[in-house]
C-alpha positions as CSV (number, residue, x, y, z in Angstrom):
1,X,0.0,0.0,0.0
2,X,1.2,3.6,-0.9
3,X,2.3,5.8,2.0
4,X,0.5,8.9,2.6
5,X,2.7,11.9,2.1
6,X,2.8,13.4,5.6
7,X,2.0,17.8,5.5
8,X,4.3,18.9,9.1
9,X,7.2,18.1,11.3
10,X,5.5,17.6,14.6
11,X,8.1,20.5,15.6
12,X,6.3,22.8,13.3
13,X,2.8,22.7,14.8
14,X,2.7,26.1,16.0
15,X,-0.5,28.4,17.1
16,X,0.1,29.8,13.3
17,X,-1.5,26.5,12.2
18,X,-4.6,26.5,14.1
19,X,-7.3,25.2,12.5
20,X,-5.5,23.2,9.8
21,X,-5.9,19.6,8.9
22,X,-2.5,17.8,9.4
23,X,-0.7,14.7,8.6
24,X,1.9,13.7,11.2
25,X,4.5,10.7,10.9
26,X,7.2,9.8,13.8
27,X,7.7,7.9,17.4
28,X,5.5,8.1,20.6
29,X,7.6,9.6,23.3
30,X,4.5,8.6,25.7
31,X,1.0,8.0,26.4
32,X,-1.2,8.8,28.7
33,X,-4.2,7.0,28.9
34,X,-6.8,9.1,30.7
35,X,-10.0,6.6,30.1
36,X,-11.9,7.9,26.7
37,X,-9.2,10.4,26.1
38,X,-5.7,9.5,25.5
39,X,-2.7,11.9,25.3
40,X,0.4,10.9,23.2
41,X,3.4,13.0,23.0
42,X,4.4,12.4,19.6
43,X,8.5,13.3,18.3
44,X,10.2,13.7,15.2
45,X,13.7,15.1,14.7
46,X,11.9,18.8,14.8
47,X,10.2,18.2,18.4
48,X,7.4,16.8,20.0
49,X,3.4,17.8,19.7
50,X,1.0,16.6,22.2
51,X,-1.9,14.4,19.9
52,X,-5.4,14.0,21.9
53,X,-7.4,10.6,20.7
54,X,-11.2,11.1,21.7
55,X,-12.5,7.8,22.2
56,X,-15.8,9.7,21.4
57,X,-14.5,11.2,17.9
58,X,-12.9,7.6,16.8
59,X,-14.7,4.4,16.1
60,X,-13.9,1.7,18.4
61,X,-11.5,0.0,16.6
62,X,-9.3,3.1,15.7
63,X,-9.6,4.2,19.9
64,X,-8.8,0.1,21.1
65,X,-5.7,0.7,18.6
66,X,-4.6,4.0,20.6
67,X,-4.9,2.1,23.7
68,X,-2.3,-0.2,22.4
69,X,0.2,2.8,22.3
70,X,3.5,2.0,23.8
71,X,6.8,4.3,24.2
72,X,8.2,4.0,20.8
73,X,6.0,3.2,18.4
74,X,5.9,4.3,14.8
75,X,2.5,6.0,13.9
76,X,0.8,7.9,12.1
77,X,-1.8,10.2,12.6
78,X,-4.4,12.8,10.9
79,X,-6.0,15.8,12.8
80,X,-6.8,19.2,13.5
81,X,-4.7,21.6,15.0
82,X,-6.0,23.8,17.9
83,X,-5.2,26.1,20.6
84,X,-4.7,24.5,23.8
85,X,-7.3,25.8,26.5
86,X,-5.2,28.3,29.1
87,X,-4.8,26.1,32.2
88,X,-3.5,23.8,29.6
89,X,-0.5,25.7,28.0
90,X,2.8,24.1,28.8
91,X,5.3,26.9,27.8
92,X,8.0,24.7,28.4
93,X,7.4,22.8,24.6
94,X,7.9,25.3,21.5
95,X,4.5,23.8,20.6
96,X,3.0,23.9,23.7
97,X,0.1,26.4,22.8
98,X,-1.5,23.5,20.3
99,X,-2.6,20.3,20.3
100,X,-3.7,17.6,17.4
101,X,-7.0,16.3,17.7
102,X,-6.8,13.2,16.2
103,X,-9.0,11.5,13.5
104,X,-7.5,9.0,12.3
105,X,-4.5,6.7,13.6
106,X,-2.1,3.5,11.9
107,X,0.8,1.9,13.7
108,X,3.2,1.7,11.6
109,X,5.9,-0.1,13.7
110,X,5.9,-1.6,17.1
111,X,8.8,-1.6,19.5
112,X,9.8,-3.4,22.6
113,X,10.7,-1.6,25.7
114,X,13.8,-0.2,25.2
115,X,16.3,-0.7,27.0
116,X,17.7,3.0,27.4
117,X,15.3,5.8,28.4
118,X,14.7,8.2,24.8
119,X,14.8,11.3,26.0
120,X,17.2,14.2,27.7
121,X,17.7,14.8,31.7
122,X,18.0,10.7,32.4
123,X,21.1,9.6,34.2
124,X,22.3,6.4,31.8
125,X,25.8,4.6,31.3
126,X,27.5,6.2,28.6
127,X,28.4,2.3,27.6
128,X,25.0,1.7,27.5
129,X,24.1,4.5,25.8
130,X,27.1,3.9,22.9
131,X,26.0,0.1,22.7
132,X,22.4,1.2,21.6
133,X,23.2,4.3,20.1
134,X,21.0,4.2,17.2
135,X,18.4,4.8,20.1
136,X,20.7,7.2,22.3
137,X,20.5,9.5,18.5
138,X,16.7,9.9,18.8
139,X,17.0,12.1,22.1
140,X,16.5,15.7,21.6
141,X,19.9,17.1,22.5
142,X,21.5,14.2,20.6
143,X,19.5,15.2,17.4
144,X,20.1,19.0,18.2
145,X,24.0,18.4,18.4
146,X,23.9,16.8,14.9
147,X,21.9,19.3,13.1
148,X,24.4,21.4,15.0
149,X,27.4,20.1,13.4
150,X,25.6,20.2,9.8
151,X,25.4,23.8,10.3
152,X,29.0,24.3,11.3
153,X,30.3,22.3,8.2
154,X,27.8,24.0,5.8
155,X,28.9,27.1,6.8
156,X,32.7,26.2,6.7
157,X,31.9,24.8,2.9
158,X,29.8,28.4,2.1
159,X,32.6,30.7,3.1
160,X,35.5,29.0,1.3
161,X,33.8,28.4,-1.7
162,X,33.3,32.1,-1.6
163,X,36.8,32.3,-1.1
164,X,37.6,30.7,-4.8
165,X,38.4,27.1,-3.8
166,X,37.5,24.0,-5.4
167,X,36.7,20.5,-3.6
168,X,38.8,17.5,-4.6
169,X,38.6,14.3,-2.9
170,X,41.6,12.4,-2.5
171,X,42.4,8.4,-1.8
172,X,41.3,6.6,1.1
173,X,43.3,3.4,0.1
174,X,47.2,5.4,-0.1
175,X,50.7,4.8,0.8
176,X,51.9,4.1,4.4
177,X,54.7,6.7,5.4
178,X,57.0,7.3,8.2
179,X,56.7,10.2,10.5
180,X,53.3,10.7,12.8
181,X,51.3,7.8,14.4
182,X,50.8,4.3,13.2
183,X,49.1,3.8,9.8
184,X,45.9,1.4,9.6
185,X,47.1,-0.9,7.1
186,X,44.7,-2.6,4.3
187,X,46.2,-6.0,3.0
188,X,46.3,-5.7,-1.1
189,X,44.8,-9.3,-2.1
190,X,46.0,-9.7,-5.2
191,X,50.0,-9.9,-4.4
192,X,50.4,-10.7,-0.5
193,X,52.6,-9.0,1.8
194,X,52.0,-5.7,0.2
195,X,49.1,-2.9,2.2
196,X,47.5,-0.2,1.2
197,X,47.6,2.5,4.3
198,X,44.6,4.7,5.5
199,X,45.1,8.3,5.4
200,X,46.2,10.1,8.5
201,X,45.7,13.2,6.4
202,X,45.5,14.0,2.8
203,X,48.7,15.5,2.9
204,X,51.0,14.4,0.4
205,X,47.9,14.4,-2.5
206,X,47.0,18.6,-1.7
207,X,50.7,18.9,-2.3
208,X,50.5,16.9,-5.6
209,X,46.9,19.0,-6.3
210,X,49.0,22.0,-6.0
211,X,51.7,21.2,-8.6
212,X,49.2,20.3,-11.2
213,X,48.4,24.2,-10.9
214,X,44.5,23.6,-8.7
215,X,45.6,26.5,-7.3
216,X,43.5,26.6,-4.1
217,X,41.9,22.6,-2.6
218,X,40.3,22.6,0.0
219,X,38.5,18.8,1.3
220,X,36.1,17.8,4.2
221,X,38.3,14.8,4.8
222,X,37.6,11.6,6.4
223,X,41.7,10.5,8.4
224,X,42.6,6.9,10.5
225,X,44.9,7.7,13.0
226,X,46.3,4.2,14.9
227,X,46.2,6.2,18.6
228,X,45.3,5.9,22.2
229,X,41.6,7.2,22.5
230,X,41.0,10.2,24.6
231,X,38.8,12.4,25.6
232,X,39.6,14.7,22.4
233,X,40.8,11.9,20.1
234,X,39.2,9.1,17.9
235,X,41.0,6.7,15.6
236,X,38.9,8.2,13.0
237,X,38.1,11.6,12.8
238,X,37.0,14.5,10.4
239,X,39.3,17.0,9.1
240,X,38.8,20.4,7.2
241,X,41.7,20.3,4.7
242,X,43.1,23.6,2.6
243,X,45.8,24.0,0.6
244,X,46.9,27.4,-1.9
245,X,49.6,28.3,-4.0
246,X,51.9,31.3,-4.2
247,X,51.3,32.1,-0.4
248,X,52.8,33.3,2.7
249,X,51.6,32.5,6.4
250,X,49.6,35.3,6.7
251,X,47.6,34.6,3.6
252,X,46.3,31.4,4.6
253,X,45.7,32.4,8.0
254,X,43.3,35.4,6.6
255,X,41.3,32.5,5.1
256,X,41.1,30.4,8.7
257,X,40.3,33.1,10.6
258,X,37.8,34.3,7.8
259,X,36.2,30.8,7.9
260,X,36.4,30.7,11.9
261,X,34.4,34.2,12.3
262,X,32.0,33.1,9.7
263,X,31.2,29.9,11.8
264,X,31.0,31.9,14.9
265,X,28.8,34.9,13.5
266,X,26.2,32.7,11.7
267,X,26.3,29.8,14.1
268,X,27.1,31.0,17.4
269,X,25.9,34.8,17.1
270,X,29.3,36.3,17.8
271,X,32.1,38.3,16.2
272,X,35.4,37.5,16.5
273,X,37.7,40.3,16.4
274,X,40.4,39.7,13.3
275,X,43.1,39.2,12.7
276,X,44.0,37.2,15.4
277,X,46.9,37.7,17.8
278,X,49.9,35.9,17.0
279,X,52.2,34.3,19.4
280,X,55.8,32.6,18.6
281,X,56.6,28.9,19.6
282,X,59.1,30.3,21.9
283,X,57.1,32.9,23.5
284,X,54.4,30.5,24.0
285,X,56.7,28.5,25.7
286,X,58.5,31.3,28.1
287,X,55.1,32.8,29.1
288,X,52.5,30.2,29.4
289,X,54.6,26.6,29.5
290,X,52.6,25.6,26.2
291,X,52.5,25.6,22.6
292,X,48.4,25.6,23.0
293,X,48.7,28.7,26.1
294,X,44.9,29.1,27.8
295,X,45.2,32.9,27.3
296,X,41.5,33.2,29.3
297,X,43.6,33.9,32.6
298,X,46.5,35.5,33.4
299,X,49.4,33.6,36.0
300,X,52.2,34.0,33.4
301,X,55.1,32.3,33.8
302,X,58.3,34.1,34.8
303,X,62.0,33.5,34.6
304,X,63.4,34.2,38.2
305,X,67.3,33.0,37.3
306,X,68.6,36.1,38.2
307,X,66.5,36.9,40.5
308,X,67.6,33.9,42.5
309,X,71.2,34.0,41.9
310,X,73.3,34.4,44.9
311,X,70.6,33.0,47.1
312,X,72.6,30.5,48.5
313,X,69.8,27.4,48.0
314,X,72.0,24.7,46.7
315,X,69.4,23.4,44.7
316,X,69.0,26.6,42.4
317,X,72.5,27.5,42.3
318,X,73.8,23.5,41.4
319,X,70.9,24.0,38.5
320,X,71.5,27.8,37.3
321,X,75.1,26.4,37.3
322,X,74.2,23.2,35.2
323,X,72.4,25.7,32.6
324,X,68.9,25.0,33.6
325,X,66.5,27.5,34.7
326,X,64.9,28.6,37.6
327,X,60.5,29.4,36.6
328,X,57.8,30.7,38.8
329,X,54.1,31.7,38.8
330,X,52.3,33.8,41.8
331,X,48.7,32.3,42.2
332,X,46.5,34.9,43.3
333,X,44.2,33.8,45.9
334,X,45.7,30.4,46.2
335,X,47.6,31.2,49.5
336,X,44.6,29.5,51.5
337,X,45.7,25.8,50.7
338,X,46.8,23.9,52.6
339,X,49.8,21.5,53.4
340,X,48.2,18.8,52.0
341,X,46.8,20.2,49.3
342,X,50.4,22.0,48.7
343,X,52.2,18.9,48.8
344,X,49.1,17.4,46.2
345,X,50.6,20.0,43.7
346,X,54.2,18.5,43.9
347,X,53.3,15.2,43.0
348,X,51.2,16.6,40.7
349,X,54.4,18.4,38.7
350,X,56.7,15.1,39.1
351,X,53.9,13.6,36.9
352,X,56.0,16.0,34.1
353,X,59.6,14.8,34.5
354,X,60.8,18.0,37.2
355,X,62.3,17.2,40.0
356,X,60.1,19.0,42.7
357,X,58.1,21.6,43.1
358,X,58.7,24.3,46.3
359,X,56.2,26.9,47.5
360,X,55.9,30.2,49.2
361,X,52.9,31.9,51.0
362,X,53.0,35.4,52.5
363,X,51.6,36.1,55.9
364,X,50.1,38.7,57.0
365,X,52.2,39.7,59.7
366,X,55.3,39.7,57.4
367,X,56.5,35.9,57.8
368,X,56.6,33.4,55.2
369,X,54.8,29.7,55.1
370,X,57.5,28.3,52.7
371,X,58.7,25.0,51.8
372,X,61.9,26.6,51.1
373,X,62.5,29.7,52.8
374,X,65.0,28.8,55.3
375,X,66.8,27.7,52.8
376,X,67.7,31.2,50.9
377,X,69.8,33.6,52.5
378,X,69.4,37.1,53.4
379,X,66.6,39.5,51.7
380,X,66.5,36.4,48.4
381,X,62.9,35.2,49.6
382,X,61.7,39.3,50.1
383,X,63.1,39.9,46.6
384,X,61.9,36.4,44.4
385,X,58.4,37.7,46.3
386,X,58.8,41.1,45.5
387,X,59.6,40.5,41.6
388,X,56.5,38.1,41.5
389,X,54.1,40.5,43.3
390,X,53.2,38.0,45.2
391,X,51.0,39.6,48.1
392,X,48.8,38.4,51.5
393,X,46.5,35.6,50.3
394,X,48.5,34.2,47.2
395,X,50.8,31.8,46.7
396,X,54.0,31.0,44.7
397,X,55.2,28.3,43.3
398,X,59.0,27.8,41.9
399,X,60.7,25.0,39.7
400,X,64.2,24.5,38.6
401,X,65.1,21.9,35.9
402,X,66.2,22.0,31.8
403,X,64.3,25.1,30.7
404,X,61.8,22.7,28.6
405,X,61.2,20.6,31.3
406,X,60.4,22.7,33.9
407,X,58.7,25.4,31.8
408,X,56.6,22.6,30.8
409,X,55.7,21.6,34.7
410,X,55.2,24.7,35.3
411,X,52.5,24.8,31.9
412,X,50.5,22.0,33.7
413,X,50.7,23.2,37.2
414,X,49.3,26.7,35.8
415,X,46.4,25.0,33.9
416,X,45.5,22.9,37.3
417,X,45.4,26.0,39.3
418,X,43.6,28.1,37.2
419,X,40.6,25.4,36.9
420,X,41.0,24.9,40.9
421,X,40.7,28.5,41.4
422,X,38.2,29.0,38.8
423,X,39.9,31.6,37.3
424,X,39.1,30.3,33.7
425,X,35.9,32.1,32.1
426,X,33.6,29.4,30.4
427,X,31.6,31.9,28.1
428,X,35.0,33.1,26.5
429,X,36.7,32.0,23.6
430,X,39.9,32.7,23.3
431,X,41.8,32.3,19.8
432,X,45.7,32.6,18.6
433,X,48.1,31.7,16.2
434,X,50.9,30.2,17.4
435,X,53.6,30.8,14.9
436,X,57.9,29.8,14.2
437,X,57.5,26.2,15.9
438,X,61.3,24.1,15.8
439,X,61.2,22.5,12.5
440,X,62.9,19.5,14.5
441,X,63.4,17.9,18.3
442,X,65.9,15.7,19.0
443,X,64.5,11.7,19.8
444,X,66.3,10.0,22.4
445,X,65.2,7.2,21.9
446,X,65.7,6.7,18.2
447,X,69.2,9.1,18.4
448,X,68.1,11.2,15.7
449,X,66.2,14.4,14.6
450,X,62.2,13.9,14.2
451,X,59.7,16.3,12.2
452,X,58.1,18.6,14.5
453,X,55.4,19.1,12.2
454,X,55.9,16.6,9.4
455,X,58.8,16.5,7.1
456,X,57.5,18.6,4.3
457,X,57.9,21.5,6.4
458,X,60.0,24.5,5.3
459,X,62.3,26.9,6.9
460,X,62.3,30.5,8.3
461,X,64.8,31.8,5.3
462,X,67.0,33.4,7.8
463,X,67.2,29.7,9.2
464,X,68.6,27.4,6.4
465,X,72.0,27.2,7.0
466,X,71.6,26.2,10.7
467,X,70.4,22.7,9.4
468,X,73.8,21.7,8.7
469,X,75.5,23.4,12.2
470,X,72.9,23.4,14.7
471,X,69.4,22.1,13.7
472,X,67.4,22.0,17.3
473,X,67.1,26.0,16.3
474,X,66.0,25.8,13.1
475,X,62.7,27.4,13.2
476,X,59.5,26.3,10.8
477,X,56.9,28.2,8.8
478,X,54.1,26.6,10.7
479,X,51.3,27.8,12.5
480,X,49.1,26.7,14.9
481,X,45.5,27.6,15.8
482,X,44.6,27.3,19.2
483,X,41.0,28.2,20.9
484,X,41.3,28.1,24.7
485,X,43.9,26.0,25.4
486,X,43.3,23.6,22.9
487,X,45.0,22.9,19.4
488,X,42.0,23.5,16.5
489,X,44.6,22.2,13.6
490,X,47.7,23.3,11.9
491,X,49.4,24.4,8.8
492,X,52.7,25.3,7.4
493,X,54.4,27.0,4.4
494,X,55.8,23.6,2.7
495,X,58.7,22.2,0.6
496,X,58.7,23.0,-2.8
497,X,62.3,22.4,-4.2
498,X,63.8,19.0,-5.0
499,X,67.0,19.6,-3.0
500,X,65.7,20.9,0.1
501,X,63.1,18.2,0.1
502,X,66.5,15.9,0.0
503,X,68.2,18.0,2.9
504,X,64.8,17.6,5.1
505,X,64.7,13.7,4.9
506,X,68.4,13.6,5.4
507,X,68.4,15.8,8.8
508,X,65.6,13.3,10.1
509,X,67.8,10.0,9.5
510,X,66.7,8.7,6.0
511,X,69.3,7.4,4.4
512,X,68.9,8.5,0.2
513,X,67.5,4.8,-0.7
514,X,65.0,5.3,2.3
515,X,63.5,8.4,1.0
516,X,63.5,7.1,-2.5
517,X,61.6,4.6,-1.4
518,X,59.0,6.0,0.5
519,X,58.8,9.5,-1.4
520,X,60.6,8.9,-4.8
521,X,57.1,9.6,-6.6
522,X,57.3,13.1,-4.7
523,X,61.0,14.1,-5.3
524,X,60.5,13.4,-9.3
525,X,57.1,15.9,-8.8
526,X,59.0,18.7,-7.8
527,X,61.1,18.3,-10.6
528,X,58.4,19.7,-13.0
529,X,57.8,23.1,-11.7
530,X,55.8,23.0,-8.3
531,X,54.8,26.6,-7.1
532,X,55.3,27.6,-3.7
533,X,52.7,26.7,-1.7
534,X,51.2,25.9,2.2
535,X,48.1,24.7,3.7
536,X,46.6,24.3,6.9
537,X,43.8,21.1,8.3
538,X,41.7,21.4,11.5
539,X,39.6,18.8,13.2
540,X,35.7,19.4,12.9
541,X,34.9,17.2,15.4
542,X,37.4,19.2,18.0
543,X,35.9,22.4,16.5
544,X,32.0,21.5,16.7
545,X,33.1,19.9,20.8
546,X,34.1,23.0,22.2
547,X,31.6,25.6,20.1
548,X,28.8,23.3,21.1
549,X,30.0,23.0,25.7
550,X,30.3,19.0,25.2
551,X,33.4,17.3,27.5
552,X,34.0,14.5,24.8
553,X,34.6,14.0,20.7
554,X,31.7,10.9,21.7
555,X,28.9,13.7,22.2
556,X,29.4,15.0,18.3
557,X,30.1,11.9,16.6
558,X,26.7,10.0,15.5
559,X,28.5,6.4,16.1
560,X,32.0,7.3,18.2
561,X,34.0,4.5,19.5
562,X,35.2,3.9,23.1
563,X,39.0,4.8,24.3
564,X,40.0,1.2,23.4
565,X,38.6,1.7,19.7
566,X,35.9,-0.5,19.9
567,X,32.4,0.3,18.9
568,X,29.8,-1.1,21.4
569,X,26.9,-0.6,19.0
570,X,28.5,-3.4,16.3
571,X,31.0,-4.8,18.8
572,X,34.2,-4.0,16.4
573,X,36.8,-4.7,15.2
574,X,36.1,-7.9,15.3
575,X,37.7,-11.4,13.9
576,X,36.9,-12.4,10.1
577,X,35.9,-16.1,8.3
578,X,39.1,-18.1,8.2
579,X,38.2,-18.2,4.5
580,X,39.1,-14.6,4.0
581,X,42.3,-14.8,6.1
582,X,43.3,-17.4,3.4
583,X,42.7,-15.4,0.4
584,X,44.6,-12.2,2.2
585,X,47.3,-15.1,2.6
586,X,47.2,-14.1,6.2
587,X,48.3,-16.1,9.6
588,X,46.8,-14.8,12.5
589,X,49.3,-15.3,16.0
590,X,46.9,-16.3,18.8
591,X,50.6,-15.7,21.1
């Protein structure tokens, strides 16, 4: 039999459609069964409507059928819209001035009970919730947060296709490289022992799209990063990638920012103030103990060396003398903690590689509750407290260790104390670029130079010939954009010349063969005329998370997977038919 085309969203029944004949399709949320009048709050993705069924306006069977009304159900139903009597307004539902009265009713599905409540306020297990998530989606706020997230990517694809670019998709099935987290691998069946690799980004190809003259790319892209889930991580995630020719930082940054505002004018109801500050790696570093600095609160980090020197504590002198540093932060309001809670903090920074952490707290009648004051000689307590105007009711807090390290600590121990204090504003959003990153760090580990960014990476100009005498201070063209605290994507100015493509993979340990190897295909490419170019990808699902107020990537993701990587809902991954293992040519090691 034919479907009946429905007229409304139950979210649209509004006191503007009084008095006109409807035809409603979606789920009972609940019935209430009042004798000869039953109530059903009936939901679609728009909302809910409350439906009336008069057992004295039906026929018998059509009002024994409402009866059978469970939580739910699929139905369908024909009426006339009213206005609710007074008494009976509930302001609380966007259609809570009208009602359906009902003439006519078909079930069109049944359900069981389910086994998570369907709607918004209820207390369940989030593993319950991810296991039947197909339910979990129906909820209000769940359905809100995806049309959400539609709007946020529809306005990212409006503005930069106002901005001249054109969308290519790239390959899903690619090449597995070095550099950056493990690769998902894809056994090729027709010649065993050689895998396709799933994309971490679409890097290498918006290079490629750039030398065949695109000119500008840009790509909502789907990337398969083999990680350790978090909070703000998922092995697969959605990326919004751009690339440009014949650019400088500043020109791609325009376009992020551009995109950014528009998102947060249209979507949010905001204006973001552009351009954007900038911020260098090493500033970043100095002032805030972070390449992604929370700029919503103050408690800068200072460098007290010399402020310390001469003060006779063994433990600042042996590491001022060893060419580390000496870092501090004053904490207003923070002098109220106590021992415990003091000593809470060290173990807290130890978590970070530093050695300890020491403390200081003013009193009011001019002594100091210090972990280390007895320790420093003469006026050297009065003048590290004076230089951190550290007064009556704060508290400071010192580290020494290699500058990194302890600036780091320090980075941490500033994040935990401004969220303790609450010092950090919710309702702000706070965005930056932070620019000049080191194009490499030294593993330990492996005993060579790694990409900070990734290996197509070029230099500061001013920079090149420190690759061959001292590359740790080699700075990069790359940018990154951070929105409170927290890394949105980044970009860089890349590699467009054959030979110092060559130079890069030599700094970072591959021998010529090696890169051959892995990026002959690319070397030969920029044989052929590539333009200068640079690009920049951010995560959507990062982006939509904290624009939206959620705590986790799983609250904007339709069908997110657990830290582990497992789905509940379809209980993957999961094994495979022995018979496919044998056509892949594949042994599986149960050890």
């Amino acid at each position: 039999m034919a479907m009946t085309k429905r007229t409304h969203m139950c979210g649209e029944i509004v006191t503007s459609e009084a008095g006109k004949q409807v035809l409603l399709k979606g789920w009972v949320q609940r019935a209430r069964n009042l004798g000869g009048l039953i109530f059903v709050s009936m939901r679609d993705r728009t909302g809910i409507v409350q439906v009336v069924l008069d057992s004295t306006a039906l026929d018998a069977d059509t009002f024994a059928l409402a009866e059978s009304l469970r939580g739910e159900f699929v139905i369908e139903v024909s009426g006339l819209v009213r206005l609710r009597a007074p008494e009976a307004v509930n302001e609380k539902m966007a259609t809570g001035h009208v009602e359906v009265i009902a003439d006519s009713l078909k079930i069109l599905n049944t359900s069981k009970t389910p086994p998570i409540y369907v709607e918004d306020g209820t207390n369940e297990q989030e593993s319950l919730r991810l296991k039947y998530r197909y339910l979990d989606l129906r909820r209000p706020s769940m359905q809100a947060m995806l049309r959400f997230r539609h709007r946020v990517i529809k306005c990212l694809r409006d503005y930069i296709d106002g901005e001249g670019f054109v969308e290519v998709e790239t390959p899903i099935l690619t090449k597995s490289t070095p550099e950056g987290a493990r690769d998902y691998l894809v056994p090729y069946r027709q010649k065993p022992g050689l895998f396709y690799a799933l994309p971490q980004s679409p890097q290498i190809y918006k290079q490629l799209l750039m030398l065949a003259g695109l000119d500008r790319y840009y790509q909502i892209a789907r990337c398969f990063r083999d990680e350790d889930g978090r909070a703000d991580r998922q092995p697969e995630f959605t990326q919004f990638d751009m690339e440009m020719s014949f650019i400088e930082p500043e020109d791609i940054q325009r376009v992020v920012e551009g995109a950014y505002a528009h998102v947060f004018r249209e979507v949010m109801g905001r204006e973001l103030a552009l351009p954007l500050p900038r911020m260098t790696w090493r500033d970043a570093m100095a002032r805030y103990g972070s390449d992604k600095p929370d700029t919503r609160f103050g408690m800068e980090i200072a460098d007290v060396s010399d402020t310390v020197r001469g003060c006779g504590f063994a433990v600042y002198e042996n590491a001022l003398n060893d060419g580390q540093i000496v870092c501090a932060v004053c904490a207003r309001g923070a002098g109220s903690l106590s021992r415990k809670e003091l000593d809470a903090l060290g173990e807290f920074v130890k978590t970070y590689h530093v050695k300890g952490l020491a403390w200081a707290v003013p009193n009011a009648d001019g002594t100091v509750r210090s972990s280390f004051a007895k320790a420093m000689q003469g006026d050297s307590m009065a003048r590290l407290l004076t230089r951190m105007d550290c007064q009556v009711g704060d508290a400071l807090f010192v580290i020494a260790d290699r500058k990194l390290v302890a600036l780091t600590a320090m980075g941490q121990l500033r994040l935990r104390l401004g969220r303790e204090l609450k010092l950090i504003d919710s309702a702000r959003y706070d965005l930056l670029w932070i620019t000049e990153f080191p194009l490499v760090s030294w593993d330990e580990e492996e005993k060579r130079f790694v990409a900070e960014h990734h290996p197509f990476t070029t230099v500061m100009e001013e920079d090149v010939k420190l690759m061959e005498t001292d590359p740790g201070s080699v700075r990069a063209k790359s940018y990154d954009l951070v929105m409170n605290g927290i890394e949105m994507g980044s970009g860089s100015i890349r590699i467009h010349q054959s030979e110092l493509q060559a130079k890069m993979f030599e700094l970072i340990g591959f021998s010529p063969e090696e890169a051959h190897e892995k990026f002959g295909f690319l070397l030969e490419a920029f044989q052929y005329g590539t333009p200068p170019h640079g690009g920049f990808a951010f995560g959507i699902d990062r982006m939509v998370m904290i624009l939206s107020g959620a705590d986790s990537l799983r609250d904007v993701l339709a069908f997110p997977k657990i830290q582990s990587g497992v789905c509940l809902m379809m209980d993957t991954p999961a094994t495979v038919h022995e018979d496919q293992l044998r056509l892949l040519k594949i042994k599986v090691d149960e050890g």
